[in-house]
C-alpha positions in Angstrom: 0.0 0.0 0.0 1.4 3.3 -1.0 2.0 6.1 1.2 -0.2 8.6 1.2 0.6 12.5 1.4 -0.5 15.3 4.4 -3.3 16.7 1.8 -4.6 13.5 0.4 -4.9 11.9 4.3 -7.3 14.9 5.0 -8.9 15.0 1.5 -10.0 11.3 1.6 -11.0 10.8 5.5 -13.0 13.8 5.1 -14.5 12.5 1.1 -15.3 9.0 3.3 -15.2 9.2 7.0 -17.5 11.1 9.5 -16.0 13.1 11.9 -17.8 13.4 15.4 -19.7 16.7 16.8 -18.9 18.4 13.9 -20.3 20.3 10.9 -18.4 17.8 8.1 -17.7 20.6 5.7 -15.6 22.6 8.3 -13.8 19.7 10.0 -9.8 20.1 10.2 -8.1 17.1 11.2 -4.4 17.0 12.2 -3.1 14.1 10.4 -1.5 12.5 13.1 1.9 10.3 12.2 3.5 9.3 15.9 3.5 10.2 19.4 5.4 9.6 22.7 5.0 11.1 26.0 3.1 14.5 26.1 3.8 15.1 22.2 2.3 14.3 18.9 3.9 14.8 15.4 1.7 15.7 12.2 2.5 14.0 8.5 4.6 17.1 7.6 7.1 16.4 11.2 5.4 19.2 13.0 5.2 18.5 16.9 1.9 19.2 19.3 1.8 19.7 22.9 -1.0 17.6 24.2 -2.9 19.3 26.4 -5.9 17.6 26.3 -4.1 14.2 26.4 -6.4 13.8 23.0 -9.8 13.3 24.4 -8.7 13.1 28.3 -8.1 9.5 27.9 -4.0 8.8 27.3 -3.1 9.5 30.6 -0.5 7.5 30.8 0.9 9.5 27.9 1.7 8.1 24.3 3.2 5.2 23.5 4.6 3.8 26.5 6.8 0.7 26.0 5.1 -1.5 28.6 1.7 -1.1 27.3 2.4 -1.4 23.7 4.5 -4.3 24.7 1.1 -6.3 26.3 -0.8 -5.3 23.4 1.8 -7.0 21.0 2.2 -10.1 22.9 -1.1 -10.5 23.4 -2.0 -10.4 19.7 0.6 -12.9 18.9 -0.9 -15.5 21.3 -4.8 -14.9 21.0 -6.5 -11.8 20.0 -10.8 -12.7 20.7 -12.5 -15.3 21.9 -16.2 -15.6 22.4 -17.8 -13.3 25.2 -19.2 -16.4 26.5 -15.4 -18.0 27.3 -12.7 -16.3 29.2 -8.7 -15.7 29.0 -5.9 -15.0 31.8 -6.2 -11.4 31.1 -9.9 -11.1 31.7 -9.6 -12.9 35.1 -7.0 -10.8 36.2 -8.2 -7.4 35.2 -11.4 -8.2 37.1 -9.3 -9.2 40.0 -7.6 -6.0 39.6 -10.0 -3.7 39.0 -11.6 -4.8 42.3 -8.7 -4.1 44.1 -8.0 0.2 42.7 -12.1 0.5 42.8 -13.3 2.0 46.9 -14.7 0.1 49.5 -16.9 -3.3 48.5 -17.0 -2.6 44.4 -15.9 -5.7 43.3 -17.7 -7.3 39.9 -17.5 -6.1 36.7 -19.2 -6.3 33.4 -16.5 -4.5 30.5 -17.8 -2.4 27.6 -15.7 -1.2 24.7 -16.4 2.6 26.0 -18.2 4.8 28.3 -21.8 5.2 26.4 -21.5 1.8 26.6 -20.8 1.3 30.5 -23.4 4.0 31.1 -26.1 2.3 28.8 -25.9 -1.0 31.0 -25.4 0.3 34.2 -28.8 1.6 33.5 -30.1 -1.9 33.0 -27.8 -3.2 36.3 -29.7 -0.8 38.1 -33.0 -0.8 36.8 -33.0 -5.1 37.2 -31.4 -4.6 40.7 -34.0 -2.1 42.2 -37.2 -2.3 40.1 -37.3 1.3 39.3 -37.0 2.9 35.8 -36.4 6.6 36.5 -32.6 8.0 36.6 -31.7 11.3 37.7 -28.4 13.0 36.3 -27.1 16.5 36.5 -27.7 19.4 33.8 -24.2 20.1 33.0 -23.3 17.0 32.0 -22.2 14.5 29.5 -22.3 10.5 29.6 -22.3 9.4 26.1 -24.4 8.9 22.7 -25.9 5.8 22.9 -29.6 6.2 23.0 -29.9 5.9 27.4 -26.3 7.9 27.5 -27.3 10.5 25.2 -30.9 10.4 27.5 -28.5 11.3 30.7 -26.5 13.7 29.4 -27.8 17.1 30.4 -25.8 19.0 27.7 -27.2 20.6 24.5 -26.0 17.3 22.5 -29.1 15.7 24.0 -31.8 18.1 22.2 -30.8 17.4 18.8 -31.4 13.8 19.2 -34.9 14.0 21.0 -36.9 11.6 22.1 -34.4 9.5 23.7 -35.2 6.9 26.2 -38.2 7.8 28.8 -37.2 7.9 32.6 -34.2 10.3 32.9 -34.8 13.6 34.6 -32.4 16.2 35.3 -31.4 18.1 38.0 -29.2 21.3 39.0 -25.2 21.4 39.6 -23.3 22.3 42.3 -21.6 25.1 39.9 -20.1 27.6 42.2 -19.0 30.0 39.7 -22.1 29.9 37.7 -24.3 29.0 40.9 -28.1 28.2 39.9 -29.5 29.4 43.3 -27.8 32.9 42.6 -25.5 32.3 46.0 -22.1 33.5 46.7 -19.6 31.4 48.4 -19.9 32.9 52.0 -23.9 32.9 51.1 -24.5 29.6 50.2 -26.8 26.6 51.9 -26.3 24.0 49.7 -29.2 25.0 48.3 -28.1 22.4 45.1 -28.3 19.7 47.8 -32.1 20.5 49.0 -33.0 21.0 45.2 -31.4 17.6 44.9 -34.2 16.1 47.6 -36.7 18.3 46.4 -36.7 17.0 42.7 -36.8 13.7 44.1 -39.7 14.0 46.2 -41.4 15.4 42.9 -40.4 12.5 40.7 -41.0 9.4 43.6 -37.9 8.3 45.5 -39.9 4.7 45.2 -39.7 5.1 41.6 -36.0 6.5 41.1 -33.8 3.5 40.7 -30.3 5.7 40.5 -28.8 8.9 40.9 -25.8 8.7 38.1 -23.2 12.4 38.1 -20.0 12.5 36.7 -16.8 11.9 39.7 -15.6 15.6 38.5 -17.9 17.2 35.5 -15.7 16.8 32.2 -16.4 18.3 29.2 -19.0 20.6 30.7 -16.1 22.7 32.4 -14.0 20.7 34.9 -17.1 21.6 37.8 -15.6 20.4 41.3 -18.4 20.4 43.7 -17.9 21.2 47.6 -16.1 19.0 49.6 -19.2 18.0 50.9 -21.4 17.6 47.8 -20.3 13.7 47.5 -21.5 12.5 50.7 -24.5 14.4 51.3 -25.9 12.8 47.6 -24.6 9.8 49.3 -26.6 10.3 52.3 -29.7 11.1 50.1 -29.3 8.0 48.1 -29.0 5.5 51.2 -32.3 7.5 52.8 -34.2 6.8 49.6 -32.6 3.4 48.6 -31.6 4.9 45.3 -28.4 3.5 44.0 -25.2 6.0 43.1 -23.4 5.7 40.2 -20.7 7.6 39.0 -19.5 8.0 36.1 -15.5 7.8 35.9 -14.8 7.8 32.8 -13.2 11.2 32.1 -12.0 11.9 36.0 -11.1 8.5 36.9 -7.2 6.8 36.8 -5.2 9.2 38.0 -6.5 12.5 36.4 -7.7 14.4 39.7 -4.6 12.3 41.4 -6.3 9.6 43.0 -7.5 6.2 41.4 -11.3 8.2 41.1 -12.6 11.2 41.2 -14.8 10.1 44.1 -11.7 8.8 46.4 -10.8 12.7 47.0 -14.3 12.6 49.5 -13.9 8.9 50.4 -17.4 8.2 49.0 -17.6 4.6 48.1 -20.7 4.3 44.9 -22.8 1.4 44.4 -21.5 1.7 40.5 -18.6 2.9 38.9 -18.9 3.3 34.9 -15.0 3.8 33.7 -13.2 3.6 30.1 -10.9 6.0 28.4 -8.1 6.0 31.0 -8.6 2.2 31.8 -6.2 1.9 28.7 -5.2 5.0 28.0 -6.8 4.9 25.1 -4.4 2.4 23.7 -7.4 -0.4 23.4 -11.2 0.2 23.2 -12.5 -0.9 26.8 -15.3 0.5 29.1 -16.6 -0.8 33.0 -19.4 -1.3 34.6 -18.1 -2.1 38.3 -20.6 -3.3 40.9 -20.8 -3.4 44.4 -21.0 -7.3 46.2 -24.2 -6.5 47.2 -25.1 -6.2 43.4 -23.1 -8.9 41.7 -24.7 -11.2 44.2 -28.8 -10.2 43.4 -27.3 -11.7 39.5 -25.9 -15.3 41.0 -29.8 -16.6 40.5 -31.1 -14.0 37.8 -31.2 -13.5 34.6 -28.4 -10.7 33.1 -30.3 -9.1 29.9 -26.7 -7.1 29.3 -23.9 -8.8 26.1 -22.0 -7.3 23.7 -19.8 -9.3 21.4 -16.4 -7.9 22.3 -17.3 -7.8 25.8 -14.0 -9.0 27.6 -11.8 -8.4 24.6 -8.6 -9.9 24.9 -6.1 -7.7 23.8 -8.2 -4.4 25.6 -7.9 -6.1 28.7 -3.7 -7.0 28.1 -3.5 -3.6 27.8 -5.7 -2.4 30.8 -3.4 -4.7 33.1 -0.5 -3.1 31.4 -2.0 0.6 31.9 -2.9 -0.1 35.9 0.6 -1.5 36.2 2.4 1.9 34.7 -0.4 4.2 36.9 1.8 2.1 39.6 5.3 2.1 38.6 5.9 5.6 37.0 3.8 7.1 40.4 1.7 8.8 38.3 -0.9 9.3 40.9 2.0 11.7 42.8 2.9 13.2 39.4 -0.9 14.0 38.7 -1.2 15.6 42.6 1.9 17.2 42.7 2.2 18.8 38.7 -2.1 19.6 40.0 -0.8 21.6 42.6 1.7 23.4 40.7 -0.8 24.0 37.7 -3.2 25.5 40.1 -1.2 28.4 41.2 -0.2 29.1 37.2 -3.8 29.2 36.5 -4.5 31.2 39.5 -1.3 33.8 38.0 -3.0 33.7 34.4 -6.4 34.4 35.6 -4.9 37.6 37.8 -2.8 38.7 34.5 -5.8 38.1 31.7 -8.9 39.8 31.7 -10.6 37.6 30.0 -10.5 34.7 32.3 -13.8 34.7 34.5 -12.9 31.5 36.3 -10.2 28.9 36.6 -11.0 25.5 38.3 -8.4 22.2 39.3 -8.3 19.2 40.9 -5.0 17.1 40.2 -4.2 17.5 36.1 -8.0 18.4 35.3 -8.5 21.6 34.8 -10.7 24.3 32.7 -9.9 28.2 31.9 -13.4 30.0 31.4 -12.9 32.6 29.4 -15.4 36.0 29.5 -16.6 38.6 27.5 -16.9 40.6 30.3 -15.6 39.7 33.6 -19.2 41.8 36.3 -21.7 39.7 34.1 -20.0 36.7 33.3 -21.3 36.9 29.8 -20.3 34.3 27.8 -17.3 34.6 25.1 -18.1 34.1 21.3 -17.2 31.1 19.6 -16.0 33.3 16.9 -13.1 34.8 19.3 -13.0 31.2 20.9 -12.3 30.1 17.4 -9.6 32.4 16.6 -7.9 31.4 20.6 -7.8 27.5 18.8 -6.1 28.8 16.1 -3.2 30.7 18.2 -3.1 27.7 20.4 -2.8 25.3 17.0 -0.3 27.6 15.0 1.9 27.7 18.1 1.9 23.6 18.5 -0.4 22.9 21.0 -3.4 20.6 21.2 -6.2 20.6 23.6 -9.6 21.1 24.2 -11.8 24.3 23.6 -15.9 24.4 24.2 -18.1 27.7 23.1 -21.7 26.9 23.2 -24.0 27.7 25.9 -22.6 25.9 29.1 -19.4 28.5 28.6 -16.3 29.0 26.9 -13.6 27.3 27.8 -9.7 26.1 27.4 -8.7 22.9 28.9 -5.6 21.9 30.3 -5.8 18.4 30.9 -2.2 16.9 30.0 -0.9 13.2 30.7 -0.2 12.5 34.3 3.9 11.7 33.0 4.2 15.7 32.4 6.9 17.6 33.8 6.9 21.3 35.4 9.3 22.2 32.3 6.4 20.6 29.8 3.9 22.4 31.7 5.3 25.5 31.7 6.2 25.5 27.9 2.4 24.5 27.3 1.0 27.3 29.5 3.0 30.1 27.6 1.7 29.1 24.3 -2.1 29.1 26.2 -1.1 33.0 27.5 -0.3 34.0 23.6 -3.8 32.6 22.9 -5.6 34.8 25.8 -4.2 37.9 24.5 -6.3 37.2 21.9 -9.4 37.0 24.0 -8.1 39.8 26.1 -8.9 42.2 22.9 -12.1 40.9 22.9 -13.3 41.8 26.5 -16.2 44.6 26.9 
């Protein structure tokens, strides 16, 4: 097969591919050649920052040896069987994931992705309690599969309407943006008595699960009060409705603990993980289920399979992924490189204008940029454009959301980066700003 050229790699993927979330016409894919560590290269050798760590899944960074390595081996000797048989790999990643995952989750059901995890931890939890409604937070995304995309709070939802009956949505604990018009030294939790009150509205008997993202992803890096876990804790074992959350994006590592929910030592009936299970090196999602749950299935019926479910070579390279979260301490990187990235965003946000808000736990993190810093109005996509243009003429790569949640620049990098690779990324994000600082009312 013959080589293909920068030009015709973007002229044919966009002639027969799809590309997602996306008007097609104006999609601009990098052609990506290689990668290692925090870096990317395009087809004509020019190098990219990743600070996004692509879609805040390689978290290990790119290309590490040791998971490549599994991956390889694990071809040569067996790459599928049927979901119905088993493999060394799958036994000991279930082992293993019991082991990272708080308090008595223990049994898992794997998914190629998150959409899917979500999608059947809506059945695991419907079976288990005999309910059909699920409650999930406004700002938020969990996939788009037809019950994901029925979770997801965000305006990715509308266009697809109706989705699956049952899910009803309710208010975040967004202090910047807060619903309840509060201030800081104000506030009552008033998003934790909405919380109740919306479930007195819509039947606590007929609410099987309450289901919120660890740390809000793609809807702005929102980290609720330290107390905002365990009180929705509290209010699910009062109402016997099941909490699941939804790890995917702020799970292995990425707020520098194994989950999002560890920072509040909250222990979920279900997890739902994927993207840094592999670091995106292999397609896997998780469903991960207390005892309690796996043992209600010993004598029932599970109406949940998918082909690939167990897949061989994703699960070779999730025990390969867990092992380098391990041995390269990335877990220390990710809280100590958090800490340090905190108090630059804290430095840019004092320097630029137009940053209305900066928000961090470990290496997750969201700038929100402002048209005007008294009303919080939100910036244009057309200067939010021209910011992702600085950021991708200077070689950088990451994240940027204008719609009506905000607008926003994310620095989410792979736990392996250094202060040195941080700082170099963050200078490159300050020549961007000054364009949005011109932009300010």
């Amino acid at each position: 097969m013959s080589k293909l050229s920068t030009q015709e790699i973007i002229e044919l993927s966009k002639e027969y591919t799809f590309f997602s979330w996306s008007v097609q016409g104006q999609a601009s894919p990098i052609p990506v050649e290689k990668a290692e560590g925090i870096y990317f290269w395009d087809t004509d050798g020019k190098r990219y920052i990743d600070f996004s760590s692509q879609l805040m899944n390689t978290n290990i960074g790119h290309q590490h040896p040791k998971v490549v390595k599994a991956i390889q081996d694990q071809a040569a000797k067996l790459c599928f069987v049927h979901p119905g048989n088993t493999t060394d790999v799958r036994a000991q990643l279930g082992k293993k994931l019991a082991e990272v995952t708080p308090g008595n989750l223990k049994k898992t059901f794997f998914t190629l992705g998150g959409a899917e995890a979500n999608e059947n931890a809506i059945k695991i939890a419907r079976f288990y309690t005999g309910r059909h409604k699920i409650l999930a937070q406004y700002r938020s995304y969990h996939g788009a599969t037809h019950g994901s995309i029925a979770l997801t709070g965000d305006y990715r939802r509308l266009a697809v309407e109706p989705t699956m009956p049952g899910g009803v949505h309710f208010m975040n604990p967004h202090c910047y943006r807060c619903p309840f018009g509060q201030k800081q030294e104000s506030c009552k939790r008033e998003c934790i008595s909405h919380l109740e009150e919306v479930i007195k509205y819509e039947g606590p008997d007929k609410i099987a699960a309450i289901i919120m993202e660890g740390v809000v992803g793609s809807n702005g890096i929102i980290v609720p009060p330290d107390d905002y876990w365990p009180r929705v804790r509290e209010i699910c074992d009062k109402y016997g409705i099941l909490l699941i959350s939804d790890e995917v994006m702020s799970g292995w590592g990425r707020t520098g603990e194994w989950f999002a929910v560890d920072n509040w030592n909250v222990v979920p009936d279900i997890i739902t993980t994927a993207k840094g299970i592999t670091s995106g090196y292999a397609p896997l999602g998780a469903v991960i289920v207390t005892d309690k749950i796996a043992e209600f299935f010993e004598d029932k019926y599970l109406y949940a399979g998918l082909t690939y479910n167990g897949h061989a070579l994703s699960c070779a390279a999730a025990l390969a992924t867990i092992e380098v979260y391990d041995e390269d301490n990335l877990m220390e990187n990710a809280r100590k490189m958090g800490n340090y990235l905190g108090e630059c965003l804290e430095d840019i946000k004092a320097k630029h204008p137009s940053v209305g808000d900066v928000r961090y736990i470990g290496l997750f993190s969201t700038i929100e940029l402002v048209a005007n810093r008294d009303t919080k109005e939100i910036m244009s996509p057309a200067v939010m454009a021209e910011v992702g243009k600085t950021l991708r003429a200077n070689g950088l790569f990451t994240f940027i959301m204008a719609n009506n949640m905000g607008s926003m620049l994310f620095v989410v990098p792979p736990l392996c980066i250094t202060k040195e690779q941080l700082d170099e990324g963050l200078a490159i994000v300050e020549k961007a700003l000054e364009v949005a600082d011109k932009n300010i009312k």
